[in-house]
N, C-alpha and C positions, 0 to 999 in steps of 0.2 A: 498462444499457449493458454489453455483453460485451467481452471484452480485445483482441477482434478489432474492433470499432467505436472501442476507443481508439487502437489502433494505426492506424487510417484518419485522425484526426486530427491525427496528430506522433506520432513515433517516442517522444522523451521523454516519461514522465509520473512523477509525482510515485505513491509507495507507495502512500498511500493513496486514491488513485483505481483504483490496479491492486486494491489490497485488494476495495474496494467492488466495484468488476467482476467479480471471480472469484467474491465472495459471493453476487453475483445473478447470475451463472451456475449458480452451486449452491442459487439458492434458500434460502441463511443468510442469517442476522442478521449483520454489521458491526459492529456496534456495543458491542462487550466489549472494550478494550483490549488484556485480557490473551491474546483470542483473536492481534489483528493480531502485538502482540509476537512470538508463538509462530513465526509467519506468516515475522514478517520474521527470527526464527532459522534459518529453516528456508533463506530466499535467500541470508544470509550463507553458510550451511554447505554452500552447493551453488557458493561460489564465483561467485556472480551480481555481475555489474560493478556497484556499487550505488553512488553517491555522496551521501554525507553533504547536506542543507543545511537552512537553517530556513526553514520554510512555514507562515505564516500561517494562521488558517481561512478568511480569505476568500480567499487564495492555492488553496487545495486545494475552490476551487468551493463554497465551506459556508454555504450562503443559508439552511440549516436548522438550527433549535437545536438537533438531535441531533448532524448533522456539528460542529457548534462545538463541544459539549460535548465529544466523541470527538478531536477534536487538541487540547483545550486537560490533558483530561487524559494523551493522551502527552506535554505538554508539559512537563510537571512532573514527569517523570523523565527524560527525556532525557538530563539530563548525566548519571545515574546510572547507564542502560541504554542501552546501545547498539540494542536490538531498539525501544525506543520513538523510534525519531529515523525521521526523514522523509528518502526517498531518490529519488531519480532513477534510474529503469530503462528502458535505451533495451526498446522491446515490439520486439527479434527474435524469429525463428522459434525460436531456439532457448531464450529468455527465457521465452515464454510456454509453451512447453512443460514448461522449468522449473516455472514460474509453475502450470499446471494438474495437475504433476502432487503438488503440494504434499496431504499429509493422503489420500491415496491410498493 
């Protein structure tokens, strides 16, 4: 699902749905913690309106052991790093642009 089909379903989505999207836009792997982190350093430092909260796996759509494994290990450093916490990013034009033009 591309970040343009997430944005057709609700403005708000949680990070790592935006994650996953832009990965299979580009054809990567998702699934390295240490890549999302990076990720979500990258929307803090761009000043992206990002709000904090806790998301379950079965919250962030994770029917699959892989997805489960992948938020339960940001889970376990969250309190410690801010780049592994779960955020709400409304998907505007100017978000996803953001959002794309991430590692470019």
């Amino acid at each position: 699902m591309s970040l343009d089909d997430l944005r057709r379903k609700v403005a708000f989505h949680n990070s790592v749905d935006v994650w996953v999207a832009l990965c299979g836009e580009r054809n990567t792997d998702w699934t390295d913690p240490e890549a999302y982190k990076r990720f979500i350093a990258y929307l803090l430092g761009e000043n992206l309106n990002l709000k904090a909260f806790n998301l379950c796996a079965h919250e962030a759509g994770a029917t699959e052991d892989v997805k489960v494994r992948f938020t339960e290990a940001l889970a376990q450093s969250k309190e410690i790093d801010p780049n592994s916490r779960n955020y709400t990013i409304r998907l505007s034009d100017s978000a996803i642009s953001t959002i794309r033009r991430y590692g470019t």
